[in-house]
C-alpha positions in Angstrom: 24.9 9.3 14.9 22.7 7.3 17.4 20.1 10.3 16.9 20.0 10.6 13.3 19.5 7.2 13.1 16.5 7.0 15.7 14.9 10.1 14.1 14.8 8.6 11.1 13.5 5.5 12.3 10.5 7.7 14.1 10.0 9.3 10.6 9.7 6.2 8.7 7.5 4.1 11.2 5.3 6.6 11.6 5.1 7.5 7.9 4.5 3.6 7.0 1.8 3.7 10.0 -0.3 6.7 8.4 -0.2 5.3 5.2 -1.7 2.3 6.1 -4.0 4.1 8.0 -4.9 6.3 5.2 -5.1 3.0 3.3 -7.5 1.4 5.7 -9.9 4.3 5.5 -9.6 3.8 1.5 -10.9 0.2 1.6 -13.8 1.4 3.5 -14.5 4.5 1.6 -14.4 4.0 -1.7 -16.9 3.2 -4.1 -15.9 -0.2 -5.5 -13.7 -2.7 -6.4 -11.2 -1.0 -8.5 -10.6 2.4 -6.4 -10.6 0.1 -3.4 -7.4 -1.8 -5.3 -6.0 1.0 -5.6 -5.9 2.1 -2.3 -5.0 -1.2 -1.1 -2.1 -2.1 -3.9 -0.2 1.2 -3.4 -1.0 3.0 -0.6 -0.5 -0.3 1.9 2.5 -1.2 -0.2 4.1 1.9 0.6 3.4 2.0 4.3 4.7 -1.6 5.0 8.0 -0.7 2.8 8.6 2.3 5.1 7.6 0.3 7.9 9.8 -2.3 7.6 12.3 0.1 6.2 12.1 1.8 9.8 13.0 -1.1 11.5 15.8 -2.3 9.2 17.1 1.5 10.0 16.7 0.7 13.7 18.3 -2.8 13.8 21.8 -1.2 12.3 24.2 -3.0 10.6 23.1 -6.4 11.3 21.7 -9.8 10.2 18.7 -8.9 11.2 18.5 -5.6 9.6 19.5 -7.8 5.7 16.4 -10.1 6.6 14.4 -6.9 7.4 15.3 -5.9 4.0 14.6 -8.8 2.0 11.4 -8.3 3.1 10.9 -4.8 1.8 12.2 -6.0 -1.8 9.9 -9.5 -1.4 6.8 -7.0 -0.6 8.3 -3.9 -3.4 7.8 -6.6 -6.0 4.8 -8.9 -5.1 2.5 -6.3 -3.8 1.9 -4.2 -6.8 1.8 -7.3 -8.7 -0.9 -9.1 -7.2 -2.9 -5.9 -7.0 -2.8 -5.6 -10.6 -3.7 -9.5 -11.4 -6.6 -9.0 -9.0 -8.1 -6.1 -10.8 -6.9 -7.3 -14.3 -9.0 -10.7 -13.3 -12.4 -8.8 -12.2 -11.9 -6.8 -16.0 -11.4 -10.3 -17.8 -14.8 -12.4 -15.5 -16.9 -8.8 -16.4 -16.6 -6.6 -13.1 -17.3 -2.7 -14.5 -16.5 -0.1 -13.0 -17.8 3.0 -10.9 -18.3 5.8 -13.1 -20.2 8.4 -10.7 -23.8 8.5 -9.7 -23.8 11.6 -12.6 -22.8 9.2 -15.5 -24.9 6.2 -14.3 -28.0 9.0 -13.8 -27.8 9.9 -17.4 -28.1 6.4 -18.7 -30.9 6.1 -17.2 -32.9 8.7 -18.7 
């Protein structure tokens, strides 16, 4: 029992931990504000639930383990949430978006 519960405990801190990385490298990669949102709002959101989700695993059956998961349902709902009032705000004060150097070549002519 001990070792199914460390393995998945490995699986989910390190699947929380590459997902943020792959997050990270989103925010700096992508074009602009909305794609960058994206990566943020679900992608981070993700990797901190299984992150945390790999430590409640690892605490057991436990106080600590409940708090642990509070956590993960505080972040499941407030994450996505404030990612999409951020980008809804930019669309309402006039931010547009990227559409591809392709599309913004042929305005232009």
């Amino acid at each position: 029992m001990i070792i199914l519960q460390n393995a998945v405990t490995v699986f989910l801190i390190l699947g929380g931990t590459v997902f943020m990385l792959i997050g990270s490298i989103g925010i700096n990669r992508l074009p602009d504000f909305y794609t960058r949102a994206h990566a943020s709002g679900k992608v981070d959101t993700l990797g901190i639930l299984m992150f945390v989700g790999g430590l409640a695993v690892y605490e057991g059956i436990s106080i600590d383990a409940a708090k642990l998961l509070l956590i993960v349902v505080f972040v499941a709902i407030t994450s996505p949430v404030s990612s999409h009032q951020l980008a809804r705000r930019a669309m309402l004060l006039g931010l547009k978006p990227w559409y591809g150097r392709d599309r913004d070549h042929q305005k232009s002519r």
